[in-house]
C-alpha positions in Angstrom: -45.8 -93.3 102.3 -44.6 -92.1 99.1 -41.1 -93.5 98.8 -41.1 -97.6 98.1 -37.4 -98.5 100.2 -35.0 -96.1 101.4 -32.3 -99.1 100.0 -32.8 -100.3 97.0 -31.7 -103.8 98.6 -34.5 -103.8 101.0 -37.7 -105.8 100.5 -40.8 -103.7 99.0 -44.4 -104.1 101.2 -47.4 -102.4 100.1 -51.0 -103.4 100.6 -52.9 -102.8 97.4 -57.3 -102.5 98.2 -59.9 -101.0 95.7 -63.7 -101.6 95.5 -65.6 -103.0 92.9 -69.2 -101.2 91.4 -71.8 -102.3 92.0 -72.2 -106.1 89.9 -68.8 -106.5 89.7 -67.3 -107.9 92.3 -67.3 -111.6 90.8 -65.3 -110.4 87.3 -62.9 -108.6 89.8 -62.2 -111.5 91.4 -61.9 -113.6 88.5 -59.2 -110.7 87.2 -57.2 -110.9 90.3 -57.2 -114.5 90.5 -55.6 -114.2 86.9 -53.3 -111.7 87.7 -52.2 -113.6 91.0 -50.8 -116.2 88.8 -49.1 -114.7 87.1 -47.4 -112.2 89.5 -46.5 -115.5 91.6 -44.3 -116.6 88.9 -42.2 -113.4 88.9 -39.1 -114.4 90.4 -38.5 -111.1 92.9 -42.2 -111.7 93.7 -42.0 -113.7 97.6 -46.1 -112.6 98.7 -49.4 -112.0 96.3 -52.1 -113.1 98.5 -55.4 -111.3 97.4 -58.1 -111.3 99.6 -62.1 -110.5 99.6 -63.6 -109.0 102.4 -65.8 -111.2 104.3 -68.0 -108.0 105.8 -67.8 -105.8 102.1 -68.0 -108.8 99.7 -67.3 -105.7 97.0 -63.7 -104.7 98.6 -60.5 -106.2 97.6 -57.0 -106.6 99.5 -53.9 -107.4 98.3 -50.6 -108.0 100.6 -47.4 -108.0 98.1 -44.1 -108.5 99.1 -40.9 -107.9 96.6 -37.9 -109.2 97.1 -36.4 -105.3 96.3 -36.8 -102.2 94.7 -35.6 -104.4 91.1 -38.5 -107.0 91.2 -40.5 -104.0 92.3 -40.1 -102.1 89.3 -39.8 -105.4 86.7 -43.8 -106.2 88.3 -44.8 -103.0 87.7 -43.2 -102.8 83.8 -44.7 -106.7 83.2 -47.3 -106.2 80.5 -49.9 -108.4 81.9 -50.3 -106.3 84.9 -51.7 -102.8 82.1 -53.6 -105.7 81.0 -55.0 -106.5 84.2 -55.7 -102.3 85.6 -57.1 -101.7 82.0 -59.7 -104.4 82.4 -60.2 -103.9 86.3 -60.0 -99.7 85.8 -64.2 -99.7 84.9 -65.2 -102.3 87.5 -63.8 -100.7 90.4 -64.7 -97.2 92.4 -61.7 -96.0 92.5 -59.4 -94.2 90.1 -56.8 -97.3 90.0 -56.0 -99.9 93.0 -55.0 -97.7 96.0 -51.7 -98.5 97.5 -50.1 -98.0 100.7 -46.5 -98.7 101.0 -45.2 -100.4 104.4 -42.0 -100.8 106.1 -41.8 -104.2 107.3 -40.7 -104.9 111.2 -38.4 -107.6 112.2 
């Protein structure tokens, strides 16, 4: 899905994942432990819960939740998140973290 809200008042979901290489997958999580602090204090931020996977110790998850398409946008202009994809870009497989946009239920 393309398109983050069809109303700009709605929340914004998205599941962020990426894999680190081979040797990185401790300085990845040590990144996105950073970055989770920081992203927690953003006030339209209401979910940031990274996760490792137990099976693929390499692969990363992230569930986000925004309060709308505003505190979307303002965590996606904050300048310690280029920080964060600049240092995380060479660790990981991937050309950037892969996101999927939901549509919440209920």
């Amino acid at each position: 899905m393309n398109e983050v809200a069809s109303d700009a008042a709605e929340k914004v979901a998205l599941i962020a994942t990426f894999t680190a290489v081979p040797g990185a997958a401790d300085e990845v999580e040590r990144l996105l432990l950073g970055l989770t602090a920081q992203v927690r204090e953003e006030s339209g931020n209401l979910v940031f819960d990274p996760s490792r996977s137990a099976d693929r110790p390499d692969r990363f998850t992230v569930y986000e939740v925004y309060r709308d398409c505003a505190a979307f946008e303002a965590h996606i202009a904050a300048d310690y998140g280029a920080v964060f994809n600049a240092a995380l870009a060479p660790l990981i497989v991937e050309d950037g973290s892969q996101l999927e946009f939901l549509r919440l239920l209920g």
